[in-house]
C-alpha positions, 0 to 999 in steps of 0.5 A, a space after each residue: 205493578 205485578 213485577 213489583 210486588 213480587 220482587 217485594 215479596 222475594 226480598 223478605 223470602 223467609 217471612 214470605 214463605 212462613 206466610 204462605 206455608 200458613 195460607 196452604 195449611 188453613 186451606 189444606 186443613 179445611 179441605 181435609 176437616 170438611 171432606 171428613 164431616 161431610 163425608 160421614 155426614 153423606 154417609 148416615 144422610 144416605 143410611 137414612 134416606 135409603 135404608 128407611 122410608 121417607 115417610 111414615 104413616 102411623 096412629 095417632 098418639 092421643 094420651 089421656 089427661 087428668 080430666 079427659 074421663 070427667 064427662 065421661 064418668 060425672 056428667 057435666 054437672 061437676 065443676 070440680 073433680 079430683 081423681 086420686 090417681 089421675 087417670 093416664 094413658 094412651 086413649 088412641 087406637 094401635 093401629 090405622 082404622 081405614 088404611 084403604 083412604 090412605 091406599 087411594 090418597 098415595 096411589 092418586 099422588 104423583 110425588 109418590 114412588 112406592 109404598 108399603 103396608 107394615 105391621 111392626 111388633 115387639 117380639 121375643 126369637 127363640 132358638 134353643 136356648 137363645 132368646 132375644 129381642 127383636 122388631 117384627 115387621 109385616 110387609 109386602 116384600 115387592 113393595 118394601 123393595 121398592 121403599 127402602 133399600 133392604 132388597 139390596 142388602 140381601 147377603 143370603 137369599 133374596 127378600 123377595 122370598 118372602 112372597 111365597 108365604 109359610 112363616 118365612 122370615 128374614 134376619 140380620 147378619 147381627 141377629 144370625 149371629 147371636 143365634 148362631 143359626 143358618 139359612 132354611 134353619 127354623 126359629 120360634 117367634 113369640 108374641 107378647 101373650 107368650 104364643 110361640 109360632 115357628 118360622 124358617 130363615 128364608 135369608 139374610 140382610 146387613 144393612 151396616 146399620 147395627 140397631 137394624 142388623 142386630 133386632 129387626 126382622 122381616 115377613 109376609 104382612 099377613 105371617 106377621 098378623 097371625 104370629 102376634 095375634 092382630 088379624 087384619 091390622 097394620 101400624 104402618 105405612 112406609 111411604 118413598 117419594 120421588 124427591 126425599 127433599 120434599 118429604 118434610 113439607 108432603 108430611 105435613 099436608 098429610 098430617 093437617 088433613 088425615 087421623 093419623 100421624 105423618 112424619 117424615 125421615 128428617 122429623 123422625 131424626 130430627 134430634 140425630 140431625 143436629 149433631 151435623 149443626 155441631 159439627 159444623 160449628 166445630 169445624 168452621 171454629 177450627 178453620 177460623 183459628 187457622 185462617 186467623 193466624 194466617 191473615 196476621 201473619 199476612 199483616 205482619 209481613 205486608 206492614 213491615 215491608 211498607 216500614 222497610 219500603 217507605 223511602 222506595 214509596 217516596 220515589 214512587 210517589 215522586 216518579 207519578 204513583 198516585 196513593 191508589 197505585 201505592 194501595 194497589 201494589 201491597 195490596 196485591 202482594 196480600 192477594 198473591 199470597 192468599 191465590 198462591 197459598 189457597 191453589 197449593 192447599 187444595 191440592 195438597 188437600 185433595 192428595 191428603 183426603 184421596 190418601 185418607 180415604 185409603 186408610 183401613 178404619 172399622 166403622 164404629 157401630 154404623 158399619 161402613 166402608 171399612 175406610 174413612 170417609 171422605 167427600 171429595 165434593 168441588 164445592 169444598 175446594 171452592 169454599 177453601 180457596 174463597 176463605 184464602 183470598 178473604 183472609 189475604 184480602 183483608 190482612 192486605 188492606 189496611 197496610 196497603 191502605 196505609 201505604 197509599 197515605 203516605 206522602 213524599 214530604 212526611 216520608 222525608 220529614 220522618 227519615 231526617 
C-alpha cells in the first residue's frame, strides 16, 4: 500500500512539492515564533523569579471609608452621618508590628529556603548637583544573598560588603551612571524630612533590569533605620522558597492567618503575566493560518488526485481492494506529507532558531543577552511536528473517505 501511495504522490510532483513546502513552513514557522516567545517569556520568568523574592510579607493596607470615624466621633447614637469631606486615608500601620511570630513561623516551615528582613524607603541621592530618585532597601546582606540573586550581580565589589556596617551602600550600574560617581566615593542620601546622611559606595550591581538598575539601592538594615529616621522597623520581609511553584498557594495560607499582607512573585506580577496569555494567543492565531493553509493545499491535492485516479480505484476495486483499503491508501499519501513535511520543519526550524540566537539584538529595557532569545525547548518540536500530522490528517480524511465510497459500477456509469 505505501509503494502506492507514494507513485501517486510523484505523479502529480509539482502539487505534491507545493503541499509539502506548505507543511515544512507551518511547522518551521511555529518552531521558530514559539522558541522566540518562550524564549523572552523564560527570560523575564527567570528575572522575576531570581532577581525578587518569592514572597513578600508586608503591612496590611487598611483604608479609611467614609463612615469608618462615625463611632469614633458620635457614638452609636447617630443613625445618620454625613461628613463634608469624607474622611480618607490610609488607617493601618507602615510597617510590621511583630516581626519575631513571623521569625519563627519561617524558621519552623520546611518550604522555606531563605528570608530577609527589609526596610524599603523613598529617598532623594544627592552627589553634588546630581540629585535623583531612588528606593532604599535595608537588609541583612547574607541573607538577602541567599533570597534573591542580586549577590551575583555584583559587577564591583561584593554585596556581602555591606556586613561591615558604616553607611555602606550599594548601587546599580544606572544609578552609578546618572551620578557619575565611582567606587569608595561617598554620596548623600536624604529622607523625606529632608535629613541628609552621607554613605560610601562599597559596590555595584546590574541586574539587567533597568527599574532596578536605575532606582534601587541596598544597605545594612540598621543603616537604613537610622538614615530615614524609623528605628527599629521594617516594611518587609523577603521570603525564598524551595519550589517558587508553590509560592502562590503558601502565600495564601499566610495571608488567612496573620495581620499582614502576603503576596507571592506571580500576584505581585499578576497584570505583567498576562501579557504571556497575548502572546500566546498571537502566536497560535499565526500558526493556525499557517496549518490552515497547508491542510487545503493537503486537500486539494489529495481530491484531484481521487478525480484523476477514479478508473484506477475501479480496477482496485475489481482486483479485491475492500473501500477501507481505498481510504487507507489517499489517506496515507495525506499522513506522508504531514510526516515528511513536519520532520524537514523542525529541522530547518532548529537551524533557524540556533542562527537566530546569534543575532546581535540590544535588549530593550529588560537588558539581556545582547542576542535574541530562543528556546530550544523538545517540547516545542513535538507540538509542531503533533500540529503536522493533525493538519494532513484531517485534510486526508474526507478525500480518502470518499475515495473508499466509490464503487466499480458508478466509476463505469460516470465515465460513459
Amino acid at each position: 500500500m505505501l509503494p502506492l501511495a507514494i507513485r501517486h504522490l510523484l505523479s502529480r510532483k509539482r502539487q505534491t512539492f507545493l503541499t509539502l513546502l506548505g507543511v515544512l513552513l507551518g511547522s518551521m514557522s511555529y518552531v521558530v515564533i514559539s522558541g522566540m516567545f518562550i524564549g523572552f517569556q523564560d527570560f523575564l520568568l527567570e528575572q522575576l523569579i531570581n532577581n525578587d523574592a518569592h514572597i513578600h510579607i508586608k503591612p496590611k493596607e487598611e483604608y479609611i471609608t467614609p463612615h469608618s470615624l462615625d463611632k469614633d466621633f458620635f457614638g452609636s447614637d447617630f443613625a445618620y452621618i454625613f461628613w463634608d469631606p469624607p474622611p480618607s486615608g490610609q488607617s493601618s500601620n507602615t510597617y510590621i508590628e511583630d516581626p519575631s511570630q513571623w521569625y519563627k513561623r519561617l524558621e519552623a516551615n520546611p518550604e522555606v529556603e531563605a528570608f530577609s528582613p527589609m526596610l524599603s524607603k523613598p529617598i532623594l541621592i544627592r552627589m553634588s548637583k546630581n540629585v535623583f530618585n531612588a528606593t532604599l532597601i535595608g537588609c541583612d546582606p547574607e541573607q538577602q544573598a541567599r533570597v534573591n540573586t542580586i549577590g551575583d550581580s555584583m559587577v564591583k565589589g561584593k554585596f556581602t560588603d555591606l556586613s561591615f556596617g558604616g553607611n555602606r551602600i550599594i548601587i546599580g550600574v544606572g544609578m552609578e551612571k546618572k551620578l557619575g560617581a565611582r567606587l569608595n566615593q561617598t554620596i548623600h542620601v536624604s529622607n523625606p524630612e529632608g535629613t541628609e546622611t552621607p554613605f560610601k559606595i562599597a559596590g555595584v550591581f546590574k541586574t539587567g533590569l533597568k527599574p532596578v538598575d536605575d532606582y534601587r539601592v541596598y544597605t545594612m538594615l540598621a543603616d537604613a533605620q537610622q538614615a530615614t529616621g524609623a528605628k527599629n522597623e521594617l516594611n518587609d520581609i523577603a521570603v525564598r522558597i524551595k519550589n517558587y511553584t508553590k509560592a502562590g498557594a503558601l502565600a495564601q495560607t499566610w495571608d488567612m492567618i496573620a495581620a499582614e499582607k502576603v503576596e507571592s512573585w506571580d500576584q505581585i506580577n499578576e497584570n505583567f503575566l498576562d501579557v504571556f496569555k497575548i502572546q500566546n494567543a498571537i502566536k497560535y492565531l499565526m500558526i493556525s493560518v499557517l496549518l490552515v493553509v497547508a491542510s487545503f493545499g493537503i486537500y486539494n491535492v489529495l481530491s484531484m488526485t481521487v478525480n484523476q485516479k477514479r478508473q484506477e480505484i475501479a480496477i482496485l476495486r475489481s482486483m479485491g481492494f475492500r473501500p477501507l483499503d481505498i481510504l487507507w491508501l489517499f489517506f496515507l499519501q495525506g499522513l506522508i506529507l504531514g510526516i515528511a513535511g513536519g520532520l524537514l520543519g523542525i529541522i530547518l526550524g532548529y537551524f533557524a532558531a540556533r542562527y537566530i540566537s546569534t543575532i546581535p539584538f540590544g535588549g530593550g529595557p529588560f537588558g539581556g543577552t545582547g542576542y535574541l532569545l530562543m528556546s530550544l525547548n523538545p517540547w516545542i518540536y513535538f507540538q509542531a511536528m503533533c500540529l503536522a500530522l493533525l493538519s494532513s490528517c484531517s485534510a486526508g480524511f474526507f478525500p480518502a473517505r470518499a475515495a473508499g465510497k466509490m464503487s466499480p459500477i458508478e466509476i463505469i456509469r460516470n465515465a460513459t
